[in-house]
C-alpha positions as CSV (number, residue, x, y, z in Angstrom):
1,X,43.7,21.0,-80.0
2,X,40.8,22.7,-78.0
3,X,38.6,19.7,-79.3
4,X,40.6,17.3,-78.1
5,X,40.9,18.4,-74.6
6,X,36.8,18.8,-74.5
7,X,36.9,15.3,-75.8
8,X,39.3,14.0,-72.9
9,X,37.6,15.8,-70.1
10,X,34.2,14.1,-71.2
11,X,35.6,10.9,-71.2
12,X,37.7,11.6,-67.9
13,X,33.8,12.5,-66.1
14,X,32.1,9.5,-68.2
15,X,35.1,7.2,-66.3
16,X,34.5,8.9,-62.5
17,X,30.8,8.6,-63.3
18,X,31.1,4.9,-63.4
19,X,33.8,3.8,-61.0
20,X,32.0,6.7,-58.3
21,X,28.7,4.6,-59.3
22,X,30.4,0.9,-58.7
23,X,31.5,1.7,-55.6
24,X,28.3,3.5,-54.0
25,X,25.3,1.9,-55.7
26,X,23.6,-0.5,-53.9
27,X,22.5,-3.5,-55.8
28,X,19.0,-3.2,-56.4
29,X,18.3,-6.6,-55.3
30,X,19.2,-5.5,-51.8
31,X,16.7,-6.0,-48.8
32,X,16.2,-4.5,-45.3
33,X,18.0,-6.9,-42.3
34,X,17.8,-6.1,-38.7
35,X,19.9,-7.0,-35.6
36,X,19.1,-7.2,-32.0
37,X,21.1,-8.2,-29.1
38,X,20.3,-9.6,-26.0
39,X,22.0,-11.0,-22.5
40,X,20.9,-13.6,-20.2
41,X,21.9,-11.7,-17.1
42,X,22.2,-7.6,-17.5
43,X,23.3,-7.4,-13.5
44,X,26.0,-9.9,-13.1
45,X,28.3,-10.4,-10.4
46,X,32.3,-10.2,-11.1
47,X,33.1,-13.7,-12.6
48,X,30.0,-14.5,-13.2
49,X,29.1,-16.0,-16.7
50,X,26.5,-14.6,-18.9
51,X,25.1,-15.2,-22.9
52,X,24.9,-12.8,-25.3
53,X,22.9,-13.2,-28.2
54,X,22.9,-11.5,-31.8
55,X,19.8,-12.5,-34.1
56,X,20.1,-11.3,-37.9
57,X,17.0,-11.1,-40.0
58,X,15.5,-9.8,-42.8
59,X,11.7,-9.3,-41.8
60,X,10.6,-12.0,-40.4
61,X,13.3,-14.5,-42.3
62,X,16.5,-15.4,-40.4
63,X,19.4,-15.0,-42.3
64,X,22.4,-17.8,-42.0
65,X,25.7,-17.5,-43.1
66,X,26.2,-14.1,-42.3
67,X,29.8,-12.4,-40.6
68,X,28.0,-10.9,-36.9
69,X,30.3,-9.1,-34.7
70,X,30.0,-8.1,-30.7
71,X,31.5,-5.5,-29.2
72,X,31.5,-3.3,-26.2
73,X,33.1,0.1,-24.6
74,X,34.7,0.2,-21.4
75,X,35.7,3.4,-19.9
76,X,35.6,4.5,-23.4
77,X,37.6,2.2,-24.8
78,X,36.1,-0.1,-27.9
79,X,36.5,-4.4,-27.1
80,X,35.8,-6.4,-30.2
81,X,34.3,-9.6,-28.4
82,X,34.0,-12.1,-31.2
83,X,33.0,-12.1,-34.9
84,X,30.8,-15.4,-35.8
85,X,28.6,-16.8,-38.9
86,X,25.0,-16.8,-38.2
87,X,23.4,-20.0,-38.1
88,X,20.6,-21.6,-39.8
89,X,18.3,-19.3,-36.6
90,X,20.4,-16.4,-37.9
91,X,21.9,-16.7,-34.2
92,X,25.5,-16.4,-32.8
93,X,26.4,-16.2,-29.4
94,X,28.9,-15.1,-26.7
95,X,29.7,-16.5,-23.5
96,X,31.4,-14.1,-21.1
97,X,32.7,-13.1,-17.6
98,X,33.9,-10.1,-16.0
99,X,37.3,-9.5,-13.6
100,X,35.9,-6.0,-12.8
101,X,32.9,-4.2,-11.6
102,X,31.3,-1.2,-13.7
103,X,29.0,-0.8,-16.9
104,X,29.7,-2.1,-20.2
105,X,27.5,-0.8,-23.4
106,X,27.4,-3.7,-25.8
107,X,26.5,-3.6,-29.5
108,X,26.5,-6.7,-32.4
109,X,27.0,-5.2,-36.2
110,X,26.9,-6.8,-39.7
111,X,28.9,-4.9,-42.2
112,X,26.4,-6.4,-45.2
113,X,27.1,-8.0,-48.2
114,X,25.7,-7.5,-51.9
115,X,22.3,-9.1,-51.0
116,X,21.6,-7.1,-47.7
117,X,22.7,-3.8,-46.0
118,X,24.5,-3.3,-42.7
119,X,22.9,-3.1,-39.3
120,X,24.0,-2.5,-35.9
121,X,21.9,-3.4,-33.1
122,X,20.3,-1.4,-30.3
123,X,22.4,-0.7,-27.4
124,X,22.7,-3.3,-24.4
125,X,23.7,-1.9,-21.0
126,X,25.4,-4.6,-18.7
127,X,26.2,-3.5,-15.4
128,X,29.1,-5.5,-13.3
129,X,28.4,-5.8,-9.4
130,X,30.4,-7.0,-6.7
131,X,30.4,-10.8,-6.1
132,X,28.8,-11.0,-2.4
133,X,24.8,-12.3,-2.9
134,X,22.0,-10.1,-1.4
135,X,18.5,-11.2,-0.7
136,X,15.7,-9.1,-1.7
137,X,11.6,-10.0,-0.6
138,X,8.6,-8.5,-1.5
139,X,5.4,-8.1,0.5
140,X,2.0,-6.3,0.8
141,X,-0.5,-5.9,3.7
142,X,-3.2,-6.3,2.1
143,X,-2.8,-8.9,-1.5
144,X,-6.6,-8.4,-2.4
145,X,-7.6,-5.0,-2.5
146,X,-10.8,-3.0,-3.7
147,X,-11.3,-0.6,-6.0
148,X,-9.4,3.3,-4.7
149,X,-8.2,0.8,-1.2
150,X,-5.2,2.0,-0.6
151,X,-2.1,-1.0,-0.3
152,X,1.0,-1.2,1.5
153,X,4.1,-2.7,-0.4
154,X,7.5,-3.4,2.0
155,X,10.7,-4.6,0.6
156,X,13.6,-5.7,2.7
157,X,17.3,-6.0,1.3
158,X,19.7,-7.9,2.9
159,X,23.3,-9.9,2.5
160,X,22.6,-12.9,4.7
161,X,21.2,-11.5,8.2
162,X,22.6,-7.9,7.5
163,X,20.1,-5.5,6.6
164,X,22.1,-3.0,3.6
165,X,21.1,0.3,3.9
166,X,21.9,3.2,1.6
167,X,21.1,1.1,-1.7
168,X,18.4,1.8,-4.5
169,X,15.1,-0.1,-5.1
170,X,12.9,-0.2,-7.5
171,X,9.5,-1.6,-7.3
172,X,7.5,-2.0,-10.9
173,X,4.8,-4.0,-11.9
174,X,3.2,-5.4,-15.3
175,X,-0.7,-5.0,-16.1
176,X,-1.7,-6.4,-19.0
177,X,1.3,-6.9,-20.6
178,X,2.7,-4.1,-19.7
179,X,5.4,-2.8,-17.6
180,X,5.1,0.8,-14.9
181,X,7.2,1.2,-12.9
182,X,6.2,2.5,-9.3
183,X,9.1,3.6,-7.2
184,X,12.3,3.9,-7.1
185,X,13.9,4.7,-3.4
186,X,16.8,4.3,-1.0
187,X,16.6,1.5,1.7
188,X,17.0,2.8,5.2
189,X,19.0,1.6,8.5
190,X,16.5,-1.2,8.1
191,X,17.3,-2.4,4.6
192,X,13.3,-1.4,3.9
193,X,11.4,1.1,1.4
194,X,7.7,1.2,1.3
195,X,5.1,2.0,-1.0
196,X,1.3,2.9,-0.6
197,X,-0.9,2.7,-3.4
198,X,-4.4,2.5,-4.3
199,X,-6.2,1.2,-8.0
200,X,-8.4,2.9,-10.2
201,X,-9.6,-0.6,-12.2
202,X,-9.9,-4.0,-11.4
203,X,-8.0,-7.2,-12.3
204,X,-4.6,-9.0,-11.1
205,X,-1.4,-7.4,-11.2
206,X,2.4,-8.8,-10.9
207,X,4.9,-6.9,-8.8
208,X,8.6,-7.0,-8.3
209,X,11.2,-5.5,-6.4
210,X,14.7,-5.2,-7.7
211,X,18.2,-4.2,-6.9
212,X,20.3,-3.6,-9.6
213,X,24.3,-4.0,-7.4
214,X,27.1,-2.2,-6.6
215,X,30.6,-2.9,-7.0
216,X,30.3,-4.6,-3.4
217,X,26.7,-6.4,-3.6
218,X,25.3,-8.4,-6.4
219,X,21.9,-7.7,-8.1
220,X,18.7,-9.5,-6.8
221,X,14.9,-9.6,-7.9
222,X,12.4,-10.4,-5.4
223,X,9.7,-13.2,-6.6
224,X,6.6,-12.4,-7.9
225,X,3.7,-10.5,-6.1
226,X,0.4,-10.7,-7.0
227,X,-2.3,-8.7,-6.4
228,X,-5.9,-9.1,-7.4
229,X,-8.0,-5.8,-7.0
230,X,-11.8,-6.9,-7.2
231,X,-14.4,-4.9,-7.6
232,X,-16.8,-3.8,-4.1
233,X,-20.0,-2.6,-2.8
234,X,-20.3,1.4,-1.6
235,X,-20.6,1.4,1.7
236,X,-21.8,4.2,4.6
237,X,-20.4,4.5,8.4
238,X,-21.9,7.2,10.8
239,X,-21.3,7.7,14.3
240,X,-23.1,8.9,16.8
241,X,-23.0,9.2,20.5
242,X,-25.9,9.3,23.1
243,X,-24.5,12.6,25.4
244,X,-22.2,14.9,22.7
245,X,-21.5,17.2,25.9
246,X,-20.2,15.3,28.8
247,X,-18.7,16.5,32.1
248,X,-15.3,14.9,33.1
249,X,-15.5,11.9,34.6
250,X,-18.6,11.2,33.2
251,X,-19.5,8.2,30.6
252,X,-20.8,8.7,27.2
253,X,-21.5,5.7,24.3
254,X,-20.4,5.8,21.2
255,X,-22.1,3.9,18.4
256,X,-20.8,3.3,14.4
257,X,-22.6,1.5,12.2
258,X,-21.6,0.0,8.5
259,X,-24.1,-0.3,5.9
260,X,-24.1,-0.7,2.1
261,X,-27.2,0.9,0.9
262,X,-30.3,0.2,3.2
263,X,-28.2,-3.1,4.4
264,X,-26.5,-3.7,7.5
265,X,-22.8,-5.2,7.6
266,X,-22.0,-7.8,9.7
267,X,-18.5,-9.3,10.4
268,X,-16.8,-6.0,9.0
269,X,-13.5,-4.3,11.0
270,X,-14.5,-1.0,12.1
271,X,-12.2,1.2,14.1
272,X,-13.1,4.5,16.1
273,X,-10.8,7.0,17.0
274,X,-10.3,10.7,17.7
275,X,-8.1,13.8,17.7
276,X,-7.1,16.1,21.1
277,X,-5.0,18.5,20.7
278,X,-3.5,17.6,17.1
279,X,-2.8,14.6,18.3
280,X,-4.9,11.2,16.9
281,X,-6.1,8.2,19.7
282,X,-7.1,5.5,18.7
283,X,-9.9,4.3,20.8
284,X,-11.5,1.0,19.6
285,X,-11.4,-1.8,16.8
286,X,-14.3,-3.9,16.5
287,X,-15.8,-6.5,14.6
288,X,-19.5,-5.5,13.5
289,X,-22.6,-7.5,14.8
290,X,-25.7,-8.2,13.1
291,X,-26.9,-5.2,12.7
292,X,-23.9,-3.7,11.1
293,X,-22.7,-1.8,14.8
294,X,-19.6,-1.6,17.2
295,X,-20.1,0.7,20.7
296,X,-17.5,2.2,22.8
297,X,-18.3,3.2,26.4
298,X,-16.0,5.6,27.4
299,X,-15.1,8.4,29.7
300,X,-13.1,11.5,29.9
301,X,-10.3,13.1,32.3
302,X,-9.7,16.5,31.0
303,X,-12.3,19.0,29.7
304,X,-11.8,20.3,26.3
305,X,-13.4,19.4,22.3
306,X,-12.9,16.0,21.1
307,X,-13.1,15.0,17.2
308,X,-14.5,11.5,16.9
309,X,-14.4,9.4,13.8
310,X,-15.6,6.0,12.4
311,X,-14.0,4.2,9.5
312,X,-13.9,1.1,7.8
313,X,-10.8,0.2,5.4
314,X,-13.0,-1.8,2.9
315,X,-12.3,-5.4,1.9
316,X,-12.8,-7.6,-1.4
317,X,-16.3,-7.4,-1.8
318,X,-17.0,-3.7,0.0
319,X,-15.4,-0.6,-0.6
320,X,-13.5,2.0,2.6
321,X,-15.5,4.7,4.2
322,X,-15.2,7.0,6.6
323,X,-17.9,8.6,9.0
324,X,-18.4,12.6,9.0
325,X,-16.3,14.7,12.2
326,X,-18.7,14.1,15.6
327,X,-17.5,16.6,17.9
328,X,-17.4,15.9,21.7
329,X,-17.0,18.8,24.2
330,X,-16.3,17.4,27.6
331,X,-16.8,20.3,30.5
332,X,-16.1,20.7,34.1
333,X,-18.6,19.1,36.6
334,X,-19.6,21.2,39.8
335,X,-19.2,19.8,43.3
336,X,-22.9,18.9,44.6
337,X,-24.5,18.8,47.9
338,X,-27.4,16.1,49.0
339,X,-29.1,17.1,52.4
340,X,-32.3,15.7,53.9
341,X,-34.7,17.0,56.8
342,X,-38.2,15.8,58.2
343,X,-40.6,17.9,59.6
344,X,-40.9,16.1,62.5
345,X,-38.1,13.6,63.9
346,X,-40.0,12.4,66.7
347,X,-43.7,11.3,65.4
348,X,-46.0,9.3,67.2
349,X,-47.5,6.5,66.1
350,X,-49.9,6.8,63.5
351,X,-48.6,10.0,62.8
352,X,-47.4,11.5,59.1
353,X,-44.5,12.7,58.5
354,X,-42.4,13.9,55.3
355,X,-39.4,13.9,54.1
356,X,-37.8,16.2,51.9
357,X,-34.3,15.5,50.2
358,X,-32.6,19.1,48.4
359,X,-29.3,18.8,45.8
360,X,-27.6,21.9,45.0
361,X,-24.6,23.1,43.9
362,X,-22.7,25.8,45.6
363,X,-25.6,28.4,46.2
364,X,-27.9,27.1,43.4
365,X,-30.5,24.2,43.9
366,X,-30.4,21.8,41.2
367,X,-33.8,21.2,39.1
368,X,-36.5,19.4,41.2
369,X,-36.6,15.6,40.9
370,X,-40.4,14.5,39.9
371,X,-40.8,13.1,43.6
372,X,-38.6,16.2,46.2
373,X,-40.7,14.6,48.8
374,X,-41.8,12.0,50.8
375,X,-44.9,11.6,53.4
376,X,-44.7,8.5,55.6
377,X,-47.5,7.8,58.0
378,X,-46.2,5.4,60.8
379,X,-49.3,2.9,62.3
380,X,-49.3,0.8,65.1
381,X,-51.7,-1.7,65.9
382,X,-53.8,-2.0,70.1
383,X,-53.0,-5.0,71.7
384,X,-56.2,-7.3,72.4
385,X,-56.3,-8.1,75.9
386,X,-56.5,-11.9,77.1
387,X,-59.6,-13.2,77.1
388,X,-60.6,-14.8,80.5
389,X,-60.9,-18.3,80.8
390,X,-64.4,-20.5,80.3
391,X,-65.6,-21.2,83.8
392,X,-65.4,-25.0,85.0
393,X,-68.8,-27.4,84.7
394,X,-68.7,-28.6,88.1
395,X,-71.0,-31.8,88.8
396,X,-74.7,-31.8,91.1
């Protein structure tokens, strides 16, 4: 008896063994497969149409005649989509709208079969906007940039002639191949973020701005941007000025000059400007001569240090530089006094006299000019008396 039960449980685990096996084993002919899913429009607008698209492969071979299903969550809740056989591409695809802002997360899946495993695809994100269109440009002030020049980008976002404020931008860009992305801000009153950047390596990039809705305003992308950075020449400014202490009123000359190396730059932008009191002036933009220089002539109302500066913003083929601080400390002038005498106002003629001319101020007498005084002599010439008149031949 206690044989027979021994016997009965082995063949009881023998029979588990095998059905437990038939279910779970995979056949050993089975290979890898992979799905992806992908959408025309990730940002559409309520009612608008989009494509989805589910590719099933096995390496690099597409495989056909396979069940493919899409599917998506709502507010939690699962939507089957559709379930399709894969074509001879290992494609199927789905053509949908939406009655209702808000994101979707969207998925495709293949259950497997006896030659191939299951796979689900990676996540898709598909966000729903509002229906009313937005416009959404792109600019820079300067599309051709050096080397460490520093660039301006400007987006503007609006619905029709209304600027919409409040609403997220991004701004990325792709370099060689691949994608950074550079910003991402809210637009103000204007509709308008900015970005300032500089480049560390040469060669074009591609920007975009983009603005991904709301449940009022549908997405837009702004068209391409490109830049080119190019590589530059070092360049030098200095400025100088010919009287770094100047009294008010009184008119100094300032001079900048660009060079790259030992050579002078001609035709180059060069702006001076300076700080009073925390506060920065600009004073001049000029285009540079020959000889690489601008000048500014100027004068001053107030006493008190001035901090001048030069600087060039660099172009494609020369790089931004800045001259060192020149400090400029204007003083108060002192009231002066000019008085002339003559030893002698009533000469006679042929008789010297000098001159003498005396500045001071207050009190003091100013330095001595190289000439303090002049000697005139004042001649006269003797009038020749008439000479009589040759006496008459008179006849015999």
């Amino acid at each position: 008896m206690r044989l027979l039960k021994i016997v009965s449980f082995s063949v009881a685990v023998l029979i588990f063994t095998v059905v437990f096996a038939s279910v779970v084993a995979v056949p050993a002919t089975a290979q890898s497969a992979q799905l992806a899913l992908s959408v025309s429009n990730n940002n559409p607008a309520v009612g608008q149409s989009v494509t989805f698209t589910a590719t099933l492969t096995s390496g690099t071979a597409a495989l056909s005649g396979k069940s493919v299903t899409i599917y998506h969550y709502l507010n939690g809740d699962k939507y089957t989509d559709t379930t399709k056989t894969t074509g001879s591409d290992g494609k199927i695809t789905l053509d949908q709208s939406f009655g209702s802002t808000g994101p979707r997360t969207y998925y495709a899946t293949f259950s497997g079969d006896s030659s191939y495993p299951a796979s689900t695809s990676n996540v898709l994100n598909v966000k729903v906007t509002g229906s009313q269109t937005t416009q959404l440009s792109l600019g820079a002030n300067n599309p051709t940039p050096t080397v460490g020049q520093s660039v301006k980008f400007t987006t503007a976002l609006t619905s029709g002639t209304t600027a919409l404020s409040g609403k997220s931008v991004t701004i990325y860009h792709y370099l060689n191949g691949d994608k950074y992305t550079d910003t991402t801000k809210t637009t103000g009153s204007d509709g308008k973020i900015t970005l300032d950047q500089s480049f560390g390596s040469t060669g074009p990039r591609t920007y975009y701005a983009t603005f991904t809705g709301d449940d009022t305003y549908a997405a837009s992308t702004s068209t391409v941007l490109t830049v080119n950075v190019g590589s530059s020449s070092k360049t030098t400014t200095t400025l100088s000025t010919n009287n770094p202490a100047p009294a008010v009123g009184q008119s100094v000359t300032f001079t900048a000059t660009l060079t790259s190396g030992t050579a002078a730059l001609s035709a180059k932008s060069v702006t001076i400007y300076h700080y009073l009191n925390g506060d920065k002036y600009t004073d001049t933009t000029k285009t540079t001569g020959s000889d690489g220089k601008i000048t500014l002539d100027q004068s001053f109302g107030s006493t008190g240090p001035r901090t001048y500066y030069a600087t060039f913003s660099g172009d494609s083929s020369s790089q931004p530089s800045t001259s060192g601080v020149l400090t400029v400390n204007v003083g108060s002038s002192s009231k002066t006094t000019t008085t002339l005498s003559t030893n002698n106002p009533a000469p006679a003629v042929g008789q010297s006299v000098t001159f003498t001319a005396t500045l001071t101020s207050g009190t003091a007498a100013s330095p001595p000019n190289p000439s303090p005084s002049t000697t005139t002599s004042m001649a006269t010439s003797t009038p020749t008396p008439p000479r009589p008149p040759a006496p008459t031949a008179r006849s015999p």
